[in-house]
C-alpha positions as CSV (number, residue, x, y, z in Angstrom):
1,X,23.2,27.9,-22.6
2,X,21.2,30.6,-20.8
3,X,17.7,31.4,-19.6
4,X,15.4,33.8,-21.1
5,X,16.6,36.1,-18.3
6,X,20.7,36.2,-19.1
7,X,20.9,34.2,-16.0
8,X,23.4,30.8,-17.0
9,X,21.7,27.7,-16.6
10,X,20.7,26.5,-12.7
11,X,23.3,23.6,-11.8
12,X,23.6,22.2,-8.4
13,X,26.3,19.9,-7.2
14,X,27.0,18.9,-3.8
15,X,30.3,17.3,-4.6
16,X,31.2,20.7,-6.5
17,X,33.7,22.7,-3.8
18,X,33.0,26.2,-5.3
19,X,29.2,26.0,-5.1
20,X,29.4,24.8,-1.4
21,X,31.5,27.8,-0.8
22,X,27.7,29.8,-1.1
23,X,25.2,27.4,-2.3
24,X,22.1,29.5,-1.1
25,X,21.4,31.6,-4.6
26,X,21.3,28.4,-6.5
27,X,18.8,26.9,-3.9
28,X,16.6,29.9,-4.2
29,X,16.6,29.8,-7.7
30,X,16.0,25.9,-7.5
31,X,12.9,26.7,-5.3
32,X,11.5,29.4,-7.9
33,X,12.4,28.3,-11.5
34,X,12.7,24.8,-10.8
35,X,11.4,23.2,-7.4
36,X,11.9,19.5,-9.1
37,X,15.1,19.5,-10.7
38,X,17.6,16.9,-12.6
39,X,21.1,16.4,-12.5
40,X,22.1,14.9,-15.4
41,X,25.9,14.4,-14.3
42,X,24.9,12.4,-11.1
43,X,21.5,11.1,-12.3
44,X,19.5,12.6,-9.2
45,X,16.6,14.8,-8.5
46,X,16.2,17.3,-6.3
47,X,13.3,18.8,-4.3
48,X,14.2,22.4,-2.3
49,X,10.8,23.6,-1.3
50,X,9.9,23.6,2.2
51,X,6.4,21.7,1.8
52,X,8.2,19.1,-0.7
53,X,11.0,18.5,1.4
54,X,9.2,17.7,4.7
55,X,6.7,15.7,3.0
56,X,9.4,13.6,1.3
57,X,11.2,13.0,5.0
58,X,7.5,12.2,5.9
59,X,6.9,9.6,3.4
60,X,9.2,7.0,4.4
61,X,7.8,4.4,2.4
62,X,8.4,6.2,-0.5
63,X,11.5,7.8,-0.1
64,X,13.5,4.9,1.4
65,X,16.6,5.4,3.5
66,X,17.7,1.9,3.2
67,X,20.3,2.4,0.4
68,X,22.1,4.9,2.0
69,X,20.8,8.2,3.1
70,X,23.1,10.7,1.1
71,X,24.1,10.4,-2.0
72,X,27.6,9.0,-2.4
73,X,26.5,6.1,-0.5
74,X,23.3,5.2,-3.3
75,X,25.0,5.5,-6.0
76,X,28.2,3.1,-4.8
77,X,25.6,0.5,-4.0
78,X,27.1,-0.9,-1.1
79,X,25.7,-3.5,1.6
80,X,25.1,-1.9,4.4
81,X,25.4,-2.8,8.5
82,X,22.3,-3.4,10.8
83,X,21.9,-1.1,13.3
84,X,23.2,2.4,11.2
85,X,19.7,3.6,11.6
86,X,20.4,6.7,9.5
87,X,20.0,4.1,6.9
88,X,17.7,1.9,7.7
89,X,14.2,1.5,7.1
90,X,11.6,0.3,9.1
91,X,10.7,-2.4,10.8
92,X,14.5,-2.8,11.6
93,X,14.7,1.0,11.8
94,X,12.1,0.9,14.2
95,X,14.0,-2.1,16.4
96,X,17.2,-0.3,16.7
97,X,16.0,3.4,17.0
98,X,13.9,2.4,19.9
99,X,16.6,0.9,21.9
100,X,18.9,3.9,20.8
101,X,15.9,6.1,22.1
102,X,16.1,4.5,25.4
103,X,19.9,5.3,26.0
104,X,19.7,8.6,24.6
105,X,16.7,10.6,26.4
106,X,16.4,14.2,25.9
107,X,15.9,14.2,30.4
108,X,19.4,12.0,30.4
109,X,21.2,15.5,27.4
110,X,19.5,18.3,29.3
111,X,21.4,16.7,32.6
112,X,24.8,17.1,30.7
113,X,24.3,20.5,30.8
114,X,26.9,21.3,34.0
115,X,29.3,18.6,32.0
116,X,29.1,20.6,28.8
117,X,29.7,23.8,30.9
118,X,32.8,22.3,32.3
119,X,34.0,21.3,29.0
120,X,33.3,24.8,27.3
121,X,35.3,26.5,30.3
122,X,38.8,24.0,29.7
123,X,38.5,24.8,26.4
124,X,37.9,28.7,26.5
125,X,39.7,29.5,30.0
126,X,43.0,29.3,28.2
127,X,42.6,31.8,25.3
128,X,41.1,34.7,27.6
129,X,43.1,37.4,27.3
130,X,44.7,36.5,24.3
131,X,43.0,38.7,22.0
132,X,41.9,36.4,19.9
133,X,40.6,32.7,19.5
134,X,39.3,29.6,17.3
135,X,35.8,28.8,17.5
136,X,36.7,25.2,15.9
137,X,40.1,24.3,16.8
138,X,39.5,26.4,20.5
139,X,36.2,25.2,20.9
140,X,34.1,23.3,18.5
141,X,36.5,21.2,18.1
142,X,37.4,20.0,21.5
143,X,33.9,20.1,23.5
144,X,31.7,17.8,20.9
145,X,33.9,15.3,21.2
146,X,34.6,15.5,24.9
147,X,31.0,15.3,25.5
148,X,30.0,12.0,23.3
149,X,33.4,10.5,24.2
150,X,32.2,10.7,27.8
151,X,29.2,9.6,27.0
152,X,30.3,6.4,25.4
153,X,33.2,5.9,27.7
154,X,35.7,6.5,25.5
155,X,39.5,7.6,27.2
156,X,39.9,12.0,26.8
157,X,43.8,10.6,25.4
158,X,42.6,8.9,22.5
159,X,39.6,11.4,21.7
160,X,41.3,13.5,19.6
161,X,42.5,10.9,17.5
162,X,39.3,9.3,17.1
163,X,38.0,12.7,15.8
164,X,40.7,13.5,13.7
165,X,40.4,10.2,12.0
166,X,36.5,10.2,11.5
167,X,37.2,14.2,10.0
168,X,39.5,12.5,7.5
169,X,37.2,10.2,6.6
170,X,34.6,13.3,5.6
171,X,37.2,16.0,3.9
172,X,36.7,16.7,0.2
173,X,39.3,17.6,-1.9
174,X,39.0,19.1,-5.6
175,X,37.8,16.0,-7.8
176,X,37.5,13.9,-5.4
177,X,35.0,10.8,-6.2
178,X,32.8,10.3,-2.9
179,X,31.1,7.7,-3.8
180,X,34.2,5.4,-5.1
181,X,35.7,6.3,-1.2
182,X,32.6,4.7,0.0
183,X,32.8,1.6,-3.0
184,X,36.4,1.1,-2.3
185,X,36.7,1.5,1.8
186,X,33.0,1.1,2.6
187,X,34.0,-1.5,5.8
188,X,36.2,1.2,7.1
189,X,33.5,3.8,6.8
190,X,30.7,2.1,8.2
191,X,31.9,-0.3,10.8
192,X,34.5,2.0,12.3
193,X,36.9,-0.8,13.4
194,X,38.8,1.6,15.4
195,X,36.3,1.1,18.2
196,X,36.0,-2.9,18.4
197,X,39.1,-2.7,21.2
198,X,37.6,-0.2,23.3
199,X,34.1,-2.2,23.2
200,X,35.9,-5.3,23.8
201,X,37.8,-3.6,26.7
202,X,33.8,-2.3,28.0
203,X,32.7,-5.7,27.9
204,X,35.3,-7.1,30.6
205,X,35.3,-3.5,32.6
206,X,31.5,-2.4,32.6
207,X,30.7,1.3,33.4
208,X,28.5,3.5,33.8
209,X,28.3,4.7,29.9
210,X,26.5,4.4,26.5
211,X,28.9,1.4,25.3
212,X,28.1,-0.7,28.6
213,X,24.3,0.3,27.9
214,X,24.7,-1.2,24.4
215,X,26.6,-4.2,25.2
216,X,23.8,-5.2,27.9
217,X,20.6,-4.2,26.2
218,X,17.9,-6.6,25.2
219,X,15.6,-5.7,22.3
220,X,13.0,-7.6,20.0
221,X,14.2,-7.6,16.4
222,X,12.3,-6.9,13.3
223,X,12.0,-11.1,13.8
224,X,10.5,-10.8,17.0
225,X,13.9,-12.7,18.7
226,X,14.4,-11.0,22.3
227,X,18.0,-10.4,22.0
228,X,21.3,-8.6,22.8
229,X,23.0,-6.3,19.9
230,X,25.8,-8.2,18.2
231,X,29.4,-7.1,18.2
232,X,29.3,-5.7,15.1
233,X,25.7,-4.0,15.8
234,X,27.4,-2.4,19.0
235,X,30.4,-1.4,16.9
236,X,28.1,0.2,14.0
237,X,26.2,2.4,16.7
238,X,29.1,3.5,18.8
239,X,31.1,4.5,15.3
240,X,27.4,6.3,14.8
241,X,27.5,8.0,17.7
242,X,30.8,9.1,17.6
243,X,31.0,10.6,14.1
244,X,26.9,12.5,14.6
245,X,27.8,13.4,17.9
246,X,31.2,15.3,16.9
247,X,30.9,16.7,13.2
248,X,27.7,18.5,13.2
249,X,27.7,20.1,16.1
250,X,31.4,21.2,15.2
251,X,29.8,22.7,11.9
252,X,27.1,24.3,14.1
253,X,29.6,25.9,16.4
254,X,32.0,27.1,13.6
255,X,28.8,29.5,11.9
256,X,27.9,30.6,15.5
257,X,31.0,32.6,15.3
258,X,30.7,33.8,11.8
259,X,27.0,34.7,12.0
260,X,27.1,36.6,15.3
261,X,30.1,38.6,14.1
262,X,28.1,39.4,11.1
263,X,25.2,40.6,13.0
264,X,26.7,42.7,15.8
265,X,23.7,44.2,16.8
266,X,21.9,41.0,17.6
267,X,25.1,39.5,19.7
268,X,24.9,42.4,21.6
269,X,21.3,42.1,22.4
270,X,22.0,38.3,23.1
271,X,24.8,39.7,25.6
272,X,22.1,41.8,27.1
273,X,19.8,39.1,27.3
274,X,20.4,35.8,27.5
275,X,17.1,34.8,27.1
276,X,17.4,34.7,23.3
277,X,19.8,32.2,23.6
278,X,17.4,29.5,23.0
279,X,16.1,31.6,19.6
280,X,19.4,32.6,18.1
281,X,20.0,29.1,18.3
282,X,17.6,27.9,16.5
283,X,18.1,30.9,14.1
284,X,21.5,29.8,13.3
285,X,20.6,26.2,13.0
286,X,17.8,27.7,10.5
287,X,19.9,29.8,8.2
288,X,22.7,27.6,8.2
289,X,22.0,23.6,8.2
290,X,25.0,21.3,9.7
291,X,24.1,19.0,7.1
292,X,22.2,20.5,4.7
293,X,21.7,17.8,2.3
294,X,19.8,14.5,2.4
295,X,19.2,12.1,0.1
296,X,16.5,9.2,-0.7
297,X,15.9,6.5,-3.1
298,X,12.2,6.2,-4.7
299,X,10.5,3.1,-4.3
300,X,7.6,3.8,-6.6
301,X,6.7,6.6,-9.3
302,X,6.0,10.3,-7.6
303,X,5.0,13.1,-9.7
304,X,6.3,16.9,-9.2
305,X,5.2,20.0,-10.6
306,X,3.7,18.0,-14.0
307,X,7.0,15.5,-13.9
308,X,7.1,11.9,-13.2
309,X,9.8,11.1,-10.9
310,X,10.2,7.0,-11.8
311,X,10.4,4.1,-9.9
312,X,14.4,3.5,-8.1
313,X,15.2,7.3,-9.0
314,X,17.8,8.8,-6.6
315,X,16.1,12.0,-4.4
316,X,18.3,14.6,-3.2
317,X,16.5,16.4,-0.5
318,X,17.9,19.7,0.3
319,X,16.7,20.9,3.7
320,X,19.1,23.7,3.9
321,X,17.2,25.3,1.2
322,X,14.0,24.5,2.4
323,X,15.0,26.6,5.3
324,X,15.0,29.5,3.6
325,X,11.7,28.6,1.8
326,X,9.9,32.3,2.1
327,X,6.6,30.2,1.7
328,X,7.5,29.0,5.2
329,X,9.9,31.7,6.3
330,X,9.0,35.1,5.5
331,X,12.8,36.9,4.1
332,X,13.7,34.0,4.3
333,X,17.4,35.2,3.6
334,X,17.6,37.5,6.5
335,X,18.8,36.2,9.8
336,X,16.6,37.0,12.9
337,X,17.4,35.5,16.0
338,X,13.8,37.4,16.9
339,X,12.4,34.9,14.4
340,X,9.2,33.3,15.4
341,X,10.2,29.6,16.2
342,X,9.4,27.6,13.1
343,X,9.9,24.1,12.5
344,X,13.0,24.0,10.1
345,X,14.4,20.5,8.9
346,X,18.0,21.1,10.1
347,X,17.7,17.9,12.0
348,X,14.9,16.4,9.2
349,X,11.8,15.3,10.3
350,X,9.9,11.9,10.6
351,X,11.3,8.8,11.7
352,X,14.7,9.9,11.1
353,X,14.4,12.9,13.1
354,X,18.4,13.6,14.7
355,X,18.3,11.4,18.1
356,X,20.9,14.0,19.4
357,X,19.0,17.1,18.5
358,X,18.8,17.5,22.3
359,X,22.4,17.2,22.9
360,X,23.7,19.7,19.9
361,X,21.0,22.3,21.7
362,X,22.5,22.0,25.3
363,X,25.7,22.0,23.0
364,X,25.1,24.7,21.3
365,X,23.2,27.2,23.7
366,X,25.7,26.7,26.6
367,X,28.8,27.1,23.8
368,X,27.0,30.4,23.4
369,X,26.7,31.7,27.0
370,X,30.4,31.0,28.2
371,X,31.6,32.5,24.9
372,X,30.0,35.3,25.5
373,X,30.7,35.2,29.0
374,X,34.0,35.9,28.4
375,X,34.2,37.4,24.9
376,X,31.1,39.7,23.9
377,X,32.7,41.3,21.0
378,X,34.4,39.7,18.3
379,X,35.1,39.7,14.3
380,X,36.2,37.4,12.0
381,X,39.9,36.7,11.1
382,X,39.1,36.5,7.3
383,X,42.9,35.7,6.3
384,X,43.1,32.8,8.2
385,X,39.6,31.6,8.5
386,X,39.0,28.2,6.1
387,X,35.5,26.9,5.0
388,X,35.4,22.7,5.4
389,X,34.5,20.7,2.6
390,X,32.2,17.0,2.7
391,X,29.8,16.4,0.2
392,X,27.1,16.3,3.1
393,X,28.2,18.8,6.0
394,X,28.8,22.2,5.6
395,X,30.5,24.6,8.0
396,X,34.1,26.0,8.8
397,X,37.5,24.3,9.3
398,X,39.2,27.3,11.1
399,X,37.0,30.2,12.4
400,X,39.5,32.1,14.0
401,X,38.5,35.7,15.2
402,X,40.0,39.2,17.5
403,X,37.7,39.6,20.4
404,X,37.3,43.3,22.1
């Protein structure tokens, strides 16, 4: 079947491999022929306007978070933990992101700075004059995790393991079922058992680090009991942290490299000035959302664009095309790290606005200025260079590329 215009049939999937290779011309078609759209195949809607996609975020009462916050996890209907405030909705939202606020300051990231700077330089130091490097397997995927493994107290030997395994845990293959992985296995994704033996280990050798923080803090509960976090809650948050902390910022790291290889010109100004550090940042996080897909479940019935969305419908929310919205972003589709600073929804919006969207900036702009420190000229490897696959994170697997 086609459209009037030739043009097949709009179909999104974001468990489908070869649209996640380039999913940006379906999105734009989305958000001009149909801005509200059906998935039969799934049973989901989808919303990729700007406007409709913040105000969804917004309307937490609506669009509830408490079945799971992308879309495998609603549709496999699973129990979920207390305290994995990504999916949670308020007043227990509330409860736990408030004590996870008080551990997590954007003061206490900013300070990290000289840490993260440390990290980049063991990680980079190594490949100088090499002629070519990694900007995952060199880079993206060694500082991330240093940095929240630090923060939690976590031993640098087992890091990489603990990354490796949560990675796993993500990777799509070709007709995979994500949301039987989470129905069949969902203990081992959610609580992250690997961690109960280092938290037990915290809670006989206190330190000065997020998982001591957690095991000592007191909080009222949605009940109004003054409390301390359970085992299990402290387990849910540290597995949390871990896996937020390390895979999007990875993501983020791995189209750094392929965008400012792309736009020459612009690296170089950025070499020139590294003022714009800050903007090309935010540029990149713009045109290319870590995780560019969310998802809700409707508590009552919504109307879009003449269509009744009903009652428990499932609400894909795709804030990787709302970034490219040209009602919000004029051409949209053209990076600019001269871009007036706009509010895109790479780390959504609302109550579930990204706790460690502080961190993956310091992350991300000080990744930038000792890359370029030490390699202002670079292009892609294209043979050897691999796109990742999870049904909610996009970015690259290997970015390998020559440097000048």
């Amino acid at each position: 079947m086609t459209t009037t215009n030739d043009q097949p049939e709009i179909y999104y999937d974001p468990f489908d491999l070869e649209i996640d290779k380039d999913p940006h011309p379906v999105w734009k078609r989305m958000r001009d022929e149909a801005p509200l759209w059906w998935n039969e195949k799934h049973e989901f809607y989808a919303l990729s306007r700007y406007s409709d996609v913040k105000r969804a975020l917004t309307d937490w009462d609506t669009f509830r978070s408490g079945k799971g916050s992308i879309l495998e996890v609603i549709k496999a209907d699973i129990e979920l933990p207390s305290g994995f405030i990504l999916m949670e909705d308020p007043p227990s939202h509330d409860c736990h992101r408030a004590l996870m606020s008080r551990v997590f300051t954007p003061k206490r990231m900013e300070a990290l700075e000289s840490k993260v700077r440390e990290f980049c330089a063991r990680s980079l130091d190594p490949v100088v004059g090499t002629g070519r490097f990694d900007f995952v397997a060199d880079l993206g995927a060694q500082m991330p995790m240093r940095t929240i493994g630090m923060l939690l107290g976590i031993p640098e030997e087992d890091q990489e393991a603990i990354r490796d395994r949560l990675d796993e845990g993500l990777r799509l293959e070709e007709g995979d079922d994500p949301t039987a992985r989470y129905r069949e296995n969902d203990e081992d994704n959610f609580t992250q058992e690997l961690f109960v033996e280092y938290i037990s280990w915290r809670r006989e050798n206190p330190s000065d680090d997020l998982m001591t923080e957690l095991l000592n803090a007191e909080f009222e509960d949605e009940t109004g009991t003054r409390r301390n976090l359970t085992e299990q809650e402290v387990v849910t948050y540290v597995g949390l942290l871990a896996g937020a902390g390390n895979e999007t910022t990875t993501r983020l790291i791995s189209w750094m490299g392929k965008l400012l290889a792309e736009h020459p010109d612009q690296r170089r100004e950025i070499v020139e000035d590294r003022r714009l550090i800050p903007s090309a940042v935010e540029e990149i996080l713009r045109f290319e959302a870590p995780s560019p897909v969310q998802a809700r479940w409707v508590t009552r019935d919504v109307e879009y664009y003449g269509q009744v969305v009903p009652k428990d419908s499932t609400m894909v929310l795709i804030n990787g095309s709302a970034n490219r919205d040209d009602r919000e972003f004029p051409d949209g589709d053209r990076f600019d790290i001269h871009r007036k600073p706009g509010a895109h929804l790479s780390f959504g919006h609302g109550i579930h606005f990204c706790l460690g969207a502080a961190l993956a900036r310091v992350e991300a702009r000080v990744a930038l200025d000792e890359v370029l420190n030490r390699f202002p000229d670079w292009e892609v490897d294209w043979d050897n260079a691999k796109q990742a696959h999870t049904a909610n994170v996009r970015g690259w697997e290997k970015m390998p590329v020559v440097t000048g």
